[in-house]
Biopython code that builds the backbone (N, CA, C, O; Angstrom):
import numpy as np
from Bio.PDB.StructureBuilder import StructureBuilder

atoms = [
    (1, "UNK", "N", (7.405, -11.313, -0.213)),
    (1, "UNK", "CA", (6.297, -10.746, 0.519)),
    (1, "UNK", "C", (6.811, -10.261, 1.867)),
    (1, "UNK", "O", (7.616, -10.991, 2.445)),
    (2, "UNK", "N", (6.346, -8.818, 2.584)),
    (2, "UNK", "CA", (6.057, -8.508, 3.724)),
    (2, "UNK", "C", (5.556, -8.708, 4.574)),
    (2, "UNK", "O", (4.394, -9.079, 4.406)),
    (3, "UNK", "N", (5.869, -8.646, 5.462)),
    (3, "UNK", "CA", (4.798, -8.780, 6.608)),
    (3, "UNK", "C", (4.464, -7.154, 6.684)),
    (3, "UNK", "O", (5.225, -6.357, 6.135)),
    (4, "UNK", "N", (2.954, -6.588, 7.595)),
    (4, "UNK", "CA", (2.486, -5.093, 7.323)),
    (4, "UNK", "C", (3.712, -4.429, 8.057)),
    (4, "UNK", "O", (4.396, -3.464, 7.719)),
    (5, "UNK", "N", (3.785, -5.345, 9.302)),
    (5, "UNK", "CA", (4.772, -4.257, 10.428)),
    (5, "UNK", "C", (6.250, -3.982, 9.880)),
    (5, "UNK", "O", (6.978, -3.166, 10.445)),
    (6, "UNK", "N", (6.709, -4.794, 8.608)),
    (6, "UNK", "CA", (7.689, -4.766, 8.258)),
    (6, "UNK", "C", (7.847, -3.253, 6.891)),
    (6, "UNK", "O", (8.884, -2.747, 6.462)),
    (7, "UNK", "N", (6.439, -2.923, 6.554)),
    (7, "UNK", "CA", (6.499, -2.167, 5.539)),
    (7, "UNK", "C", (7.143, -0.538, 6.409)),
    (7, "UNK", "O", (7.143, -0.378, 7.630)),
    (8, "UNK", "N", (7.750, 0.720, 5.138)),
    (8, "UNK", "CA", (7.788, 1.972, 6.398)),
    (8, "UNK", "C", (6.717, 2.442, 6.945)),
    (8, "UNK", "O", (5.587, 2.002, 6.734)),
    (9, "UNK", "N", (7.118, 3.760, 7.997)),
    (9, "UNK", "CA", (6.046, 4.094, 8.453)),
    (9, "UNK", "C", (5.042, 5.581, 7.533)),
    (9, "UNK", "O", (3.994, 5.907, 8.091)),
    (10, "UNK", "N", (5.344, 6.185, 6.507)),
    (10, "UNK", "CA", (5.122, 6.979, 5.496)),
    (10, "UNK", "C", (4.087, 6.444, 4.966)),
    (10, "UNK", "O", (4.131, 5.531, 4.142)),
    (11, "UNK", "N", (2.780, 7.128, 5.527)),
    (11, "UNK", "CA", (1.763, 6.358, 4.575)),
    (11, "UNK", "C", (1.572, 7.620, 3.256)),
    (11, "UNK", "O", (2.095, 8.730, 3.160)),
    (12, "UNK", "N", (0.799, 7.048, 2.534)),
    (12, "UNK", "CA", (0.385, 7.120, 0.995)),
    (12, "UNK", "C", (-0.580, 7.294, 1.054)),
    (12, "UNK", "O", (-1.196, 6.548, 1.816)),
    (13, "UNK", "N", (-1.196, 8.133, 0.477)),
    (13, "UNK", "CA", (-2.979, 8.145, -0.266)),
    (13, "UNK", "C", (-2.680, 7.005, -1.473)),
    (13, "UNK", "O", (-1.601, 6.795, -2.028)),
    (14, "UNK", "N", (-3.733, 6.459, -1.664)),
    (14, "UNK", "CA", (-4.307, 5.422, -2.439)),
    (14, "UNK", "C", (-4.355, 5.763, -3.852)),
    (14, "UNK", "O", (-4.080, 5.133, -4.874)),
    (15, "UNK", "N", (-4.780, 6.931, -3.623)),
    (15, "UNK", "CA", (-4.936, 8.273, -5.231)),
    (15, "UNK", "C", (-3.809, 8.343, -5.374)),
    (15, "UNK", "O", (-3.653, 9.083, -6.346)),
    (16, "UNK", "N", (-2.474, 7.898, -4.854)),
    (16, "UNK", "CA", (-1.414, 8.527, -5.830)),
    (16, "UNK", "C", (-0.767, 7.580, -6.445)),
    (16, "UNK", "O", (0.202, 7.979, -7.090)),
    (17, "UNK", "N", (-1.022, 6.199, -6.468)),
    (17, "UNK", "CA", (-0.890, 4.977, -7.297)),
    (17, "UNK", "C", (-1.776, 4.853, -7.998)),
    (17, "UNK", "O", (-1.447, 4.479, -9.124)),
    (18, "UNK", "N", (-3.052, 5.037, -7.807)),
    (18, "UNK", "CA", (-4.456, 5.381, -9.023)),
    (18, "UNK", "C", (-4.110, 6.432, -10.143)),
    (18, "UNK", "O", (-4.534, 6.237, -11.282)),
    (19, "UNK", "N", (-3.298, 7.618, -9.831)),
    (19, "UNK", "CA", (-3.326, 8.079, -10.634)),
    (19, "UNK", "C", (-2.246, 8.053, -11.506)),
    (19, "UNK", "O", (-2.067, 8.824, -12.448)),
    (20, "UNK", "N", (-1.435, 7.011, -11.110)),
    (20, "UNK", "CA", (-0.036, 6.460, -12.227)),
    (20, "UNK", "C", (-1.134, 5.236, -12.886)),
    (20, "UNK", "O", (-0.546, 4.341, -13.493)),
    (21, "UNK", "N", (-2.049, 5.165, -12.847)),
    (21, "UNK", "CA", (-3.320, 3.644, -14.138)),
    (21, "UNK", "C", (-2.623, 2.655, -13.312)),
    (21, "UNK", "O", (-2.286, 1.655, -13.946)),
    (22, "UNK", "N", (-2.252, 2.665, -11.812)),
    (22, "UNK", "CA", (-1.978, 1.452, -10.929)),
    (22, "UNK", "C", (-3.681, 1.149, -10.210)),
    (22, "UNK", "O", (-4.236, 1.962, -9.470)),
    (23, "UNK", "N", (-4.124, 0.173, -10.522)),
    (23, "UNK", "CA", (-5.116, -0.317, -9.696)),
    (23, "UNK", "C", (-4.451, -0.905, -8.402)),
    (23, "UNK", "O", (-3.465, -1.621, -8.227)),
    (24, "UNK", "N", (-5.706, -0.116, -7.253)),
    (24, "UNK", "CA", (-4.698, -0.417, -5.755)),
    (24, "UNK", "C", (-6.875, -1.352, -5.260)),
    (24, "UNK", "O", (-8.025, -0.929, -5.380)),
    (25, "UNK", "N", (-6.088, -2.984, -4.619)),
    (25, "UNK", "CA", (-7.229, -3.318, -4.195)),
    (25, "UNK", "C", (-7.466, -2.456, -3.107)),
    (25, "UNK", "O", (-6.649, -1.669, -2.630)),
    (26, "UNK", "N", (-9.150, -2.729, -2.573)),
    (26, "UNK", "CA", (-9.595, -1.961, -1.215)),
    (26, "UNK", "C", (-8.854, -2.429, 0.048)),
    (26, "UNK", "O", (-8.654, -1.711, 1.028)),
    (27, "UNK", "N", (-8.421, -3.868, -0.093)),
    (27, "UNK", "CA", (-8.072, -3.806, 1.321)),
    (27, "UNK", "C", (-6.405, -4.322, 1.134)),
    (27, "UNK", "O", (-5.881, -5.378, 1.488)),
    (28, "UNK", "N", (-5.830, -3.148, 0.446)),
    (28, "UNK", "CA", (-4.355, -2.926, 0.635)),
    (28, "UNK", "C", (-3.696, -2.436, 1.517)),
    (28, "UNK", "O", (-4.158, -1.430, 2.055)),
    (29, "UNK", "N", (-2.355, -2.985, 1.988)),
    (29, "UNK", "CA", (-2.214, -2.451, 3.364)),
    (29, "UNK", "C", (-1.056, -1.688, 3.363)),
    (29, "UNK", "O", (-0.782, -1.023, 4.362)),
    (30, "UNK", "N", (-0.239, -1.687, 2.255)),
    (30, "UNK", "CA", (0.781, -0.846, 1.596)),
    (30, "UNK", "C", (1.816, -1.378, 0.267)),
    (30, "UNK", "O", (1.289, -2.199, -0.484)),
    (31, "UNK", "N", (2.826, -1.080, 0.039)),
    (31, "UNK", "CA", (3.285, -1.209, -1.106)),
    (31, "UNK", "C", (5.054, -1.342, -1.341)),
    (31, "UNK", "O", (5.489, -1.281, -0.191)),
    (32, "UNK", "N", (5.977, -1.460, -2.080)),
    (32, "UNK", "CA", (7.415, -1.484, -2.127)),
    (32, "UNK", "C", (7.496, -1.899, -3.432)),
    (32, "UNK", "O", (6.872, -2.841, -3.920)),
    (33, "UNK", "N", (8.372, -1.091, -4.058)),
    (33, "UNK", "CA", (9.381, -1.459, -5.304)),
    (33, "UNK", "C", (10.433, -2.131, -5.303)),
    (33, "UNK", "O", (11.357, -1.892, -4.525)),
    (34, "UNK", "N", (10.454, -3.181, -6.275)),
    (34, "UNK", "CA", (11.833, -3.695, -6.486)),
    (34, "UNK", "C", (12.338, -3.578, -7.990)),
    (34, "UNK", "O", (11.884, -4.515, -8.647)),
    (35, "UNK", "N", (13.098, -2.763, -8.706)),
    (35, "UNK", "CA", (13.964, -2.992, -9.876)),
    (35, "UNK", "C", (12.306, -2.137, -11.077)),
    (35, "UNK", "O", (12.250, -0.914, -11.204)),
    (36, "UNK", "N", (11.257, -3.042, -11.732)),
    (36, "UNK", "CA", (10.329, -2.144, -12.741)),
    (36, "UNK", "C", (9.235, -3.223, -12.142)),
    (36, "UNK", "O", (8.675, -4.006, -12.909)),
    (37, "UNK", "N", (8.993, -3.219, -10.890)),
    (37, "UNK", "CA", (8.148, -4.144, -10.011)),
    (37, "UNK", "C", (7.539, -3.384, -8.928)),
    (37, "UNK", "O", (8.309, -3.089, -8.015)),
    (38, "UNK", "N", (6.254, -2.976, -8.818)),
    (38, "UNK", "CA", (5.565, -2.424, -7.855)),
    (38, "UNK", "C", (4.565, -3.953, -6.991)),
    (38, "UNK", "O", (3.535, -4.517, -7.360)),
    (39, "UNK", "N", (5.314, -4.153, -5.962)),
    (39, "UNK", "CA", (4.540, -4.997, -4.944)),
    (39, "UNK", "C", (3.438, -4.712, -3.563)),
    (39, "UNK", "O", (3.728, -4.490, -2.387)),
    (40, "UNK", "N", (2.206, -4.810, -4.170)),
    (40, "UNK", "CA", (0.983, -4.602, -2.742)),
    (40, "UNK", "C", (0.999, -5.396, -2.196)),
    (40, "UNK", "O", (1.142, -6.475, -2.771)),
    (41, "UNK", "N", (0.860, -5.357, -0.725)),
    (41, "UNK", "CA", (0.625, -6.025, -0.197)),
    (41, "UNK", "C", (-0.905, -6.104, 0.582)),
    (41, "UNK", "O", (-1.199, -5.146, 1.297)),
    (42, "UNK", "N", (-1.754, -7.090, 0.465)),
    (42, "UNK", "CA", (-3.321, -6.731, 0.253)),
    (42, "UNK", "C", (-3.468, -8.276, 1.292)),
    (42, "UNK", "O", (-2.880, -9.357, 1.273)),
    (43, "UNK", "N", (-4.546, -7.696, 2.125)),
    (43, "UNK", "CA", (-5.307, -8.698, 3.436)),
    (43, "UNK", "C", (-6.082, -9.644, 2.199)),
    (43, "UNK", "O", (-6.628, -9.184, 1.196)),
    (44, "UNK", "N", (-5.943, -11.311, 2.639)),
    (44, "UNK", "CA", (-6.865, -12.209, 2.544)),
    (44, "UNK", "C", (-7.426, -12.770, 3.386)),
    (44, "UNK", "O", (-6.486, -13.344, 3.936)),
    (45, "UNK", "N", (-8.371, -13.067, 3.963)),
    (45, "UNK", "CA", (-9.563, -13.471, 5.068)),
    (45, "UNK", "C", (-10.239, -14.593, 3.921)),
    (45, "UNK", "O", (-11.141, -15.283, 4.397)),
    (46, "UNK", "N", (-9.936, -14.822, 2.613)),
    (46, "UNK", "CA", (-10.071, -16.250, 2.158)),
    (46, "UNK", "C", (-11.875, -16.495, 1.891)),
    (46, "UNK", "O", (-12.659, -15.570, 2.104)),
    (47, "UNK", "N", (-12.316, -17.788, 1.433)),
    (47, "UNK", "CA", (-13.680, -18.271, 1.426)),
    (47, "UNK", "C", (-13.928, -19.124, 2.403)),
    (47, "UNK", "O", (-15.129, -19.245, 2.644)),
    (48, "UNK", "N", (-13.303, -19.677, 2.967)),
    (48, "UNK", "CA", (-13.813, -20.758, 3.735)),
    (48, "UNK", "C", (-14.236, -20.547, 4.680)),
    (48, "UNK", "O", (-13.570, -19.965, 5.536)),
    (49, "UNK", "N", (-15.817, -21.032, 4.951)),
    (49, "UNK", "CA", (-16.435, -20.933, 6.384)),
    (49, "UNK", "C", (-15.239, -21.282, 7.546)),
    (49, "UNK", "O", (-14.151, -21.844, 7.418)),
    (50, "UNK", "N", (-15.904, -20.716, 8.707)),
    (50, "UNK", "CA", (-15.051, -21.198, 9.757)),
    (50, "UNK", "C", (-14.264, -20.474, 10.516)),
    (50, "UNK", "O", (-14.607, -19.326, 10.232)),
    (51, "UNK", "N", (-13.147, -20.382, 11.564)),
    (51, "UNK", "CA", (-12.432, -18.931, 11.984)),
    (51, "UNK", "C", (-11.930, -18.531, 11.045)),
    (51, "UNK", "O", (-11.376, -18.945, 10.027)),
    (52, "UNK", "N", (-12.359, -17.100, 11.807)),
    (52, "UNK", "CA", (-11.593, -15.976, 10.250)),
    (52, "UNK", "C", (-9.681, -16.300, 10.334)),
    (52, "UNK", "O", (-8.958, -16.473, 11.315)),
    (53, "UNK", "N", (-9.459, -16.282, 9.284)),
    (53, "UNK", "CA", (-7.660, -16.016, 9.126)),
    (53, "UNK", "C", (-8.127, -15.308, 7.947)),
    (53, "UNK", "O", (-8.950, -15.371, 7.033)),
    (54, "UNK", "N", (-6.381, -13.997, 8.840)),
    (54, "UNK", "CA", (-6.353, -13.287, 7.516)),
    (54, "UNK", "C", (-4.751, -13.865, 7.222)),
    (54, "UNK", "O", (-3.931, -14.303, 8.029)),
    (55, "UNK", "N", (-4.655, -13.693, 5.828)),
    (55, "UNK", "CA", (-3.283, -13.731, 5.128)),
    (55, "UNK", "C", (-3.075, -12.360, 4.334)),
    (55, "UNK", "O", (-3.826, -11.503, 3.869)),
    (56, "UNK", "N", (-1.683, -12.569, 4.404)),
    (56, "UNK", "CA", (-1.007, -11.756, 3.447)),
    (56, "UNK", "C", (-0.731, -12.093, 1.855)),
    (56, "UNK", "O", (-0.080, -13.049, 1.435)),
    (57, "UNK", "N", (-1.376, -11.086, 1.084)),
    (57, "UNK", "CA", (-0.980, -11.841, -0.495)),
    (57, "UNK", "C", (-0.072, -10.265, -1.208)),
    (57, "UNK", "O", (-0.020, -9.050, -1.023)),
    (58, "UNK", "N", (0.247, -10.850, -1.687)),
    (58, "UNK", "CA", (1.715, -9.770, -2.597)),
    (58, "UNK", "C", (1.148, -9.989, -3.933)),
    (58, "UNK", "O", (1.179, -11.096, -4.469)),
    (59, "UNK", "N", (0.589, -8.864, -4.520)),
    (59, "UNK", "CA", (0.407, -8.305, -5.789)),
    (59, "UNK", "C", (1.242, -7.920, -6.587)),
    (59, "UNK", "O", (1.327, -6.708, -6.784)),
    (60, "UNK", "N", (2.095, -8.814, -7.274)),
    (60, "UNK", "CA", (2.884, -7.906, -8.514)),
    (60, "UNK", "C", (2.183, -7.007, -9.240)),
    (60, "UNK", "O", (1.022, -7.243, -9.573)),
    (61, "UNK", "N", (2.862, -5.787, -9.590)),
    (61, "UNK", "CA", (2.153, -5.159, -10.890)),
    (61, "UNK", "C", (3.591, -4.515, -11.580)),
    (61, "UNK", "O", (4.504, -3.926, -11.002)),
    (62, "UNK", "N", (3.497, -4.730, -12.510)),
    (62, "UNK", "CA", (4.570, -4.608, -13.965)),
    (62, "UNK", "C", (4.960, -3.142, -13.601)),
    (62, "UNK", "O", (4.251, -2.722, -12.686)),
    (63, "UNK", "N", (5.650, -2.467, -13.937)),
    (63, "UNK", "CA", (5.583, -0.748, -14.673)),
    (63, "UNK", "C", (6.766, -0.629, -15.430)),
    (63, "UNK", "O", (7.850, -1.206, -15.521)),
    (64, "UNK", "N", (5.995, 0.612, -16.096)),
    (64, "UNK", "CA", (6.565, 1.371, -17.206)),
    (64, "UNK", "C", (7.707, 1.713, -16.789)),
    (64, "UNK", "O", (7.850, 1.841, -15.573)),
    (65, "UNK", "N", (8.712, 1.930, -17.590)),
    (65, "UNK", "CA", (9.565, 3.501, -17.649)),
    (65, "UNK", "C", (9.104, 4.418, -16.964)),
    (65, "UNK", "O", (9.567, 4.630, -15.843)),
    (66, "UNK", "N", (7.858, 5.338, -17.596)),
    (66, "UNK", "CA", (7.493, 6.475, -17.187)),
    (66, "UNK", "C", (6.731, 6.167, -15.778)),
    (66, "UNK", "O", (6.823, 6.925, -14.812)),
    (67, "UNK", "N", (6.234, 5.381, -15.778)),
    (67, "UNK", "CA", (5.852, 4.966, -13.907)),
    (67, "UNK", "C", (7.009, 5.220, -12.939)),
    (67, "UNK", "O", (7.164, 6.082, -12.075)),
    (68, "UNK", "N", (7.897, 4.041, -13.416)),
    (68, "UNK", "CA", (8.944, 4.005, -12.725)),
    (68, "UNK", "C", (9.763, 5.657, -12.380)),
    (68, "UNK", "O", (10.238, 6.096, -11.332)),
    (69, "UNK", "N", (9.679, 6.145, -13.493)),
    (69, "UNK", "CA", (10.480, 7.572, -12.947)),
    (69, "UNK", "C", (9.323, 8.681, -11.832)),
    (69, "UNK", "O", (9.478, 9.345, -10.807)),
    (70, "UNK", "N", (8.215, 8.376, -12.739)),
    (70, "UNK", "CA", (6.812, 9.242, -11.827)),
    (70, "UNK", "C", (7.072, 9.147, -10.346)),
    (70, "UNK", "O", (7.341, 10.086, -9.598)),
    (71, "UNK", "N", (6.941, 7.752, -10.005)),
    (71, "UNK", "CA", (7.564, 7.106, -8.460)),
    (71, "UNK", "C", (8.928, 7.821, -7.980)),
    (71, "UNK", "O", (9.086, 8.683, -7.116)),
    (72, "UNK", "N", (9.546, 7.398, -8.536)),
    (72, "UNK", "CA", (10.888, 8.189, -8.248)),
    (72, "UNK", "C", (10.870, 10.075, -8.102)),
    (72, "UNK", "O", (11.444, 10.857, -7.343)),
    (73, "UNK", "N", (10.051, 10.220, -9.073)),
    (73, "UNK", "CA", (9.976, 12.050, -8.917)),
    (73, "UNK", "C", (8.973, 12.062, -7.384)),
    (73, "UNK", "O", (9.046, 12.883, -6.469)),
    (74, "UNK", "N", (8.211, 11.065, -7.477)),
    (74, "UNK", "CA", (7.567, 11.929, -5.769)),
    (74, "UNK", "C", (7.714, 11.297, -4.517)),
    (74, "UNK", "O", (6.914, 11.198, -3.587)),
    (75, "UNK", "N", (9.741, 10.578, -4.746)),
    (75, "UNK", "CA", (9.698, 10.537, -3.585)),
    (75, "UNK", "C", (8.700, 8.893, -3.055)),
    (75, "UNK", "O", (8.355, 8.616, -1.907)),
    (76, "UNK", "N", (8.505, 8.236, -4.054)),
    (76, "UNK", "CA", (7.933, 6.940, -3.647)),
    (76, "UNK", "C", (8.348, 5.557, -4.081)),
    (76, "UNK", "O", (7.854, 4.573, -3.530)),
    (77, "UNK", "N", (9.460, 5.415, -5.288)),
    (77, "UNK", "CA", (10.433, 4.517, -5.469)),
    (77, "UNK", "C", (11.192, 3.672, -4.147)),
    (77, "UNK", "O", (12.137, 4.146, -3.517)),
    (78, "UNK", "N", (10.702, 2.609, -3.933)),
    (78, "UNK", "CA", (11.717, 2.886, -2.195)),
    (78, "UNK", "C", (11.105, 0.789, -2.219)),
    (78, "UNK", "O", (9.953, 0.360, -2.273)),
    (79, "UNK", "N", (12.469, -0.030, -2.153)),
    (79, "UNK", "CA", (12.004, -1.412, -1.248)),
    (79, "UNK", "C", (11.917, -1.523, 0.327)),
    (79, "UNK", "O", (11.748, -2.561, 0.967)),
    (80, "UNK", "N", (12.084, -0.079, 0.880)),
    (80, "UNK", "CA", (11.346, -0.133, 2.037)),
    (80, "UNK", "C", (10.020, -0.153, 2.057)),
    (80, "UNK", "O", (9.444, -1.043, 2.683)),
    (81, "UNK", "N", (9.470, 0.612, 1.525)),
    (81, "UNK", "CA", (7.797, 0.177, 1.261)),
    (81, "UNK", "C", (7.016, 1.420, 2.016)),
    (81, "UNK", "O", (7.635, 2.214, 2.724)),
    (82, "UNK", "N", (5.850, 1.492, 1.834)),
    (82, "UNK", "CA", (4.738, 2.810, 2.510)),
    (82, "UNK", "C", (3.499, 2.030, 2.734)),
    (82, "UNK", "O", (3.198, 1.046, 2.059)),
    (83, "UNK", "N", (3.025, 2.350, 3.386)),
    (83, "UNK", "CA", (2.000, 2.237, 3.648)),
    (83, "UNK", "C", (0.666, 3.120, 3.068)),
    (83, "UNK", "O", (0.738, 4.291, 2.697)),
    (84, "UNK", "N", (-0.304, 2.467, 3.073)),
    (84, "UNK", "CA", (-1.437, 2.463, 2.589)),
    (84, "UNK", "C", (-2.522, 3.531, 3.276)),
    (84, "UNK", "O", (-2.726, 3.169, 4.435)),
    (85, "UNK", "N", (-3.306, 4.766, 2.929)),
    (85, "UNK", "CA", (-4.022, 4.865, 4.061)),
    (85, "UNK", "C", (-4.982, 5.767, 3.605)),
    (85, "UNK", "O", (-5.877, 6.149, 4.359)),
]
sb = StructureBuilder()
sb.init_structure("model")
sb.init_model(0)
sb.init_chain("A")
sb.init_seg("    ")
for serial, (resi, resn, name, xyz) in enumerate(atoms, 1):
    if name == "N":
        sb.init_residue(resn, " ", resi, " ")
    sb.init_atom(name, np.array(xyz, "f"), 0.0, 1.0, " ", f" {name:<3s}", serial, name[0])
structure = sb.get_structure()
């Protein structure tokens, strides 16, 4: 997992992981590949009454072959990571 300030500074539309059949949660804050591994990184603010904390949670999501190259053709394959926006 990332921290946000650690992800690059290249943000992303949201639509262009939606439209590889990647579900991106609403409050994602950006993203990085490792190897056929797409990792979000998405705000938790949690259930528990009381002061807010937010955390960081890291979303694995699997991909294809053909994902994996899709990413790579536009330039978005990268374990530096993008941001979300």
């Amino acid at each position: 997992m990332r921290e946000p300030d650690q992800l690059g500074d290249q943000f992303v539309s949201k639509k262009k992981l939606e439209a590889l059949g990647i579900e991106v949660p609403e409050d994602a804050l950006g993203f990085y590949v490792k190897d056929k591994t797409l990792y979000i990184e998405a705000m938790d603010t949690g259930d528990s009454p009381g002061p807010l904390m937010i955390m960081i949670d890291s979303i694995e999501v699997p991909l294809s072959d053909e994902q994996v190259q899709r990413l790579k053709d536009d330039g978005l394959y990268s374990s530096e990571g993008f941001r979300l926006g």
